[in-house]
C-alpha positions in Angstrom: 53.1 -71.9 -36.5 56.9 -72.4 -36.3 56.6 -76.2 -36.3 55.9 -76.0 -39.6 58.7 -74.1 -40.9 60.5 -76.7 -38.5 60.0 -79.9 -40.2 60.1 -78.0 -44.2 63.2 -79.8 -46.4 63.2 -82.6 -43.4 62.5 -86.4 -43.5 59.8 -86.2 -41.2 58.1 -83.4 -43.3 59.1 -85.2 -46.5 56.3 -88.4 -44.6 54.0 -85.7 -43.3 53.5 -84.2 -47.1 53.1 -88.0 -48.5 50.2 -88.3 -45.7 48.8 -85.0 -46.6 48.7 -85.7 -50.5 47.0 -88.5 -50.0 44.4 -87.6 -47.5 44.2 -84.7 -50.0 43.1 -87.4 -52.6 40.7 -88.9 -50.5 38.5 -85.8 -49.8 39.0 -84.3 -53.0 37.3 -87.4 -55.0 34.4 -86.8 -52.1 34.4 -83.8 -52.8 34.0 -84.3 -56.7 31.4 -86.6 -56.1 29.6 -83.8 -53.9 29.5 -81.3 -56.4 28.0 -84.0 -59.2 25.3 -85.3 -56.9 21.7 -84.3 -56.6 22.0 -80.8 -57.3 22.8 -78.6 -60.1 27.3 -78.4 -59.9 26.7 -74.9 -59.9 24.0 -74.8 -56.8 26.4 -76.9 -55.0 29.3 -75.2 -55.6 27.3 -72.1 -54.5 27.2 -74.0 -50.9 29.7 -75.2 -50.5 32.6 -71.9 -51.0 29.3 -70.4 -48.9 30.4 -72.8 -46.1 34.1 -73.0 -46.2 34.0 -69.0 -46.3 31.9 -69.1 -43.2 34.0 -71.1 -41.8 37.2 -69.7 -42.4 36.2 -66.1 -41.3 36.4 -66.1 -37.7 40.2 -67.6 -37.8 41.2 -65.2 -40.6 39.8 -62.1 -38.7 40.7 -63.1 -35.0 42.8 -66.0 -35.5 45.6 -66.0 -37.2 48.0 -63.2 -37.6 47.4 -60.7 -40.6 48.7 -60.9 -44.0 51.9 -59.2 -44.5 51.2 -56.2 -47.3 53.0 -58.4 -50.3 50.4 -60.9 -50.2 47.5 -58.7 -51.3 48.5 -59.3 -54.5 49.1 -63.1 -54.1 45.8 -63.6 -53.0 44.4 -61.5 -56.1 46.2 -64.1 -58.5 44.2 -67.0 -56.1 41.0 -65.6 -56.6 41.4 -65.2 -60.4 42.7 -68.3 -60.9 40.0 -70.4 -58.7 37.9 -68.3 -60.2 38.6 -69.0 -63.5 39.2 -72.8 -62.2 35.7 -73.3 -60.7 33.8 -71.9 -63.8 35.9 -74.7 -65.9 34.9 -77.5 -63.4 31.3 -76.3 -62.9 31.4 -76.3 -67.4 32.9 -79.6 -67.0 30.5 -81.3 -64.6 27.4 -80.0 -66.9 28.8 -81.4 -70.1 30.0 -84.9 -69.3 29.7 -87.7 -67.0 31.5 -87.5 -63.6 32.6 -90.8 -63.9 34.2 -90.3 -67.9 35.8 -86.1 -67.6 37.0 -86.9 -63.6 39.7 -89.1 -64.4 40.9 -86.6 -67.5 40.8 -83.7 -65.1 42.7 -85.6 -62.7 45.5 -87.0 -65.0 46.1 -84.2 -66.5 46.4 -82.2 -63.8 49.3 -83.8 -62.6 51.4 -83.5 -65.4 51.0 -79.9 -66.0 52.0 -79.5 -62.1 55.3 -81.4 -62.6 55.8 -79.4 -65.4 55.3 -75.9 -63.6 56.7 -77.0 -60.7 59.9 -77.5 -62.5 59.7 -73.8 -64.0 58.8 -72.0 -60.7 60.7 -74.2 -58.3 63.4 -75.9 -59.7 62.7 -78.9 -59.0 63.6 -81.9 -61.0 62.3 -85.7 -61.1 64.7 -88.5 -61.8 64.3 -90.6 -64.3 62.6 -93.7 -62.6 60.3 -91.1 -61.4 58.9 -89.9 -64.7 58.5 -93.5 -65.6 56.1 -93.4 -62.5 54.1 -90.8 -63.8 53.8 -92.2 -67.2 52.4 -95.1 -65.0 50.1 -93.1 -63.4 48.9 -91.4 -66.4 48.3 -94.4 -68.3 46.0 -95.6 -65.2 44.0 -92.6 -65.3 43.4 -92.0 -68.8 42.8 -95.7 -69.4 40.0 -95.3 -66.8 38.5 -92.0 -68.7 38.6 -94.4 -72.3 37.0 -97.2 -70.4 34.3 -94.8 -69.2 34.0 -93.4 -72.4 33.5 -96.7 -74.6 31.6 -98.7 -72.0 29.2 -96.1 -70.4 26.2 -94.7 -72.0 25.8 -91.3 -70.6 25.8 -87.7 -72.0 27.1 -88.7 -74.9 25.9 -86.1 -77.0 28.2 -83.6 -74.7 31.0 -85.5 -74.5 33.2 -83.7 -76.7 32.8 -80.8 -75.5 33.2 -82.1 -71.7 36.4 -83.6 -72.9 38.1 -80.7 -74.0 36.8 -78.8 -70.9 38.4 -81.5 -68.7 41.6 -80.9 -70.3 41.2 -76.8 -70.1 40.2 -77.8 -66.0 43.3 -79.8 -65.6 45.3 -77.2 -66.7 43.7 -75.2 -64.4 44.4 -77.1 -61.7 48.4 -77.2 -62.2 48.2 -73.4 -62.3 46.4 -73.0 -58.8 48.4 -75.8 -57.3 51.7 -74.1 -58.4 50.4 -70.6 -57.7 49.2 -72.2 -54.2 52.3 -73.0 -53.4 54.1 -70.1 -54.4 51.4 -67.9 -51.8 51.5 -70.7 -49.3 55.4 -70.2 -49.3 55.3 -66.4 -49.3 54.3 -65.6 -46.5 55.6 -66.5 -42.7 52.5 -68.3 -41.3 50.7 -71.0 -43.8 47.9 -70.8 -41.6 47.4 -67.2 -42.4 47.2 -68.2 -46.0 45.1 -70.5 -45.9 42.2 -68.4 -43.5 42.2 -65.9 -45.7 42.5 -67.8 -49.1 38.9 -69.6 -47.8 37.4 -66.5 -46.9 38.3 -64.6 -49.7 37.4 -67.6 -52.0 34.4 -68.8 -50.1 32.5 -65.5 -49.3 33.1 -64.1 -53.1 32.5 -66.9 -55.7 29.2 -68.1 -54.0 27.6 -64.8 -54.1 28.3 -64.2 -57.8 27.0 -67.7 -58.5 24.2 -66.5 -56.8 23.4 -63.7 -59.3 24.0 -65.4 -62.7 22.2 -68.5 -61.7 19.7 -67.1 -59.8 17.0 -69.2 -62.0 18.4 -72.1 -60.9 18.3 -70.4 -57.1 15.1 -70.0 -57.6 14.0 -73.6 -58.4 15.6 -75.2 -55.0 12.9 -76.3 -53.2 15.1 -78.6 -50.8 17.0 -75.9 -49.3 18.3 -78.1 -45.5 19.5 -80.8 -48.2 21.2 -78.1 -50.0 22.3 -76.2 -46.7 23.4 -79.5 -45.5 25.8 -81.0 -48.7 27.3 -77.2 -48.5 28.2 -78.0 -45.0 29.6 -81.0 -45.5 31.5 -79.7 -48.9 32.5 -77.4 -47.1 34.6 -79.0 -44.6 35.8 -81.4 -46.8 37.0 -78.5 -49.3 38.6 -77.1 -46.0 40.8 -80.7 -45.4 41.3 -81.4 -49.4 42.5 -77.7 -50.2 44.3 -76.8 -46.9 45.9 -80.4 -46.9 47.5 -79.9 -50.5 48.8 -76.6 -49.5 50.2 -77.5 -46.4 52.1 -80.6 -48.5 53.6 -78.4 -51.0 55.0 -76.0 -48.3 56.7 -78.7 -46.4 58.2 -81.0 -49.6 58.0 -80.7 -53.3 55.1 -79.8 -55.3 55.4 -82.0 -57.8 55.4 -85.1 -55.9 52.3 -84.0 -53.8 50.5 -83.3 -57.6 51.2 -86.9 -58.2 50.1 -88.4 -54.8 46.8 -86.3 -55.2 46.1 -87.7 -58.4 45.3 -91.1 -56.8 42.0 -89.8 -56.2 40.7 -91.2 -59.6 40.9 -94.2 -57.2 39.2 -93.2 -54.1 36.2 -92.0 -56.4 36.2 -95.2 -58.0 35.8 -96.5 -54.4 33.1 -94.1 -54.0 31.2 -95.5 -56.4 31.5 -98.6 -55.6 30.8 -98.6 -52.2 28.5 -95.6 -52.1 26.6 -95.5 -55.1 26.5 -98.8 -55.9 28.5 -98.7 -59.5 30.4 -101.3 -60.8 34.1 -101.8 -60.7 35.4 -105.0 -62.5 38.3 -106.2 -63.4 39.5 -104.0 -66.0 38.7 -101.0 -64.2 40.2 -102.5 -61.0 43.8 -103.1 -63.2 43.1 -99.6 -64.3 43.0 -98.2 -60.7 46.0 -100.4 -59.7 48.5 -98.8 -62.5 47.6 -95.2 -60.9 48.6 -96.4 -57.3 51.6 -98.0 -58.9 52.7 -94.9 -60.9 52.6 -92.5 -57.6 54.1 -95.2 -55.2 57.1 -95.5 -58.0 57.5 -91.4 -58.1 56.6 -91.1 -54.3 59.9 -94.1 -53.3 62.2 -93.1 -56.3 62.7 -89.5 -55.7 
């Protein structure tokens, strides 16, 4: 896909990653709030990588072009890492309230990004853009105290979920940076990302399979189940593959910062969807996290 290599370093791919990031955001708190419903994380998981593996193997085998022989190892480095990733998350999801260890995950996240990003890719922020993130930050870890103090849920687990949240934000600044690195490697981005969902989907699922296959064995609603894995699955598709293609076209940093404004679309979520409260401190809350990655986003 040569348009893509077309519009990298350009102002039109500089608005194209900014739409990305966000939509990014968007489907990734969905996505979040997919994995936490009904189901055990781990079940749902399970489905969804099933799904978005299924999905991705037809265009990786008879699709796109092949892999050129460095990436083999590249996509080793993705599997560990998600791999290692997803088992945090899944931890994380257990432990503590969606609502309290998301916004954690997400702000640190970020940070971490920027900071790796830096180291691999030389890339710097100005000033005025650091003061965005602090913006952000604050936002989102104002969000995760509110939740903590104000709701009454898993409490018992929440120190533990805490520190995983942390250990799963770090987590995600690796695989973002490492994304971007493979994403970047290799001549056609669509190539990557075919076989990063294959390789991803078809492999984590089945071994989810075997060392929760108690928890298999107690579905009893398997078309629900077959039915949130399709639609995780497509969502993982946009959310993933979206963040990837941003980072190829402008700097990763940035599009870590945009995608952390999903704290607010899964605040939206559950207002609109699940019927949970916002208010107004949580609304100021979700307003200093769109601030913070509208300052780094128009200052760089």
């Amino acid at each position: 896909m040569t348009w893509i290599a077309d519009l990298e370093g350009t102002g039109t791919g500089h608005t194209l990653a900014m739409v990305l990031a966000l939509l990014a955001a968007v489907l990734h708190a969905l996505f979040g709030a997919l994995q936490k419903g009904r189901y055990d994380p781990w079940i749902s998981r399970m489905a969804m990588d099933a799904s978005y593996g299924l999905i991705a193997l037809p265009f990786a085998l008879f699709v796109v072009p092949r892999p050129e022989p460095h990436m083999w190892p590249i996509f080793g480095g993705v599997f560990v890492i998600h791999l290692t990733y997803k088992l945090a998350q899944g931890a994380t999801y257990t432990k503590g309230a969606f609502t309290v260890v998301y916004p954690v995950v997400r702000g640190t996240g970020p940070l971490f990004a920027v900071i790796g990003a830096s180291i691999v890719f030389g890339e710097v922020f100005t000033p005025v853009q650091w003061m965005g993130v602090a913006v952000l930050l604050t936002g989102i870890f104002g969000l995760a105290v509110y939740n903590f103090v104000f709701l009454d849920v898993q409490r018992d687990s929440l120190p533990q979920a805490l520190a995983l949240a942390v250990l799963t934000g770090l987590l995600v600044a690796v695989y973002t940076t490492f994304d971007a690195y493979g994403i970047r490697a290799t001549a056609d981005p669509f190539t990557f990302l075919a076989w990063f969902f294959m390789i991803d989907g078809l492999t984590f699922s089945p071994l989810v399979a075997i060392f929760h296959r108690r928890a298999v064995a107690r579905i009893v609603d398997w078309p629900g189940l077959v039915r949130r894995g399709m639609l995780g699955g497509v969502v993982a598709i946009g959310s993933f593959g979206s963040i990837m293609l941003a980072t190829r076209l402008d700097k990763v940093g940035e599009a870590a910062v945009l995608r952390e404004t999903s704290t607010v679309f899964a605040a939206a979520i559950g207002y609109l969807l699940l019927g949970e409260k916002v208010g107004p401190r949580r609304l100021a809350l979700m307003s200093l996290i769109a601030l913070g990655a509208v300052i780094v986003e128009f200052s760089g």
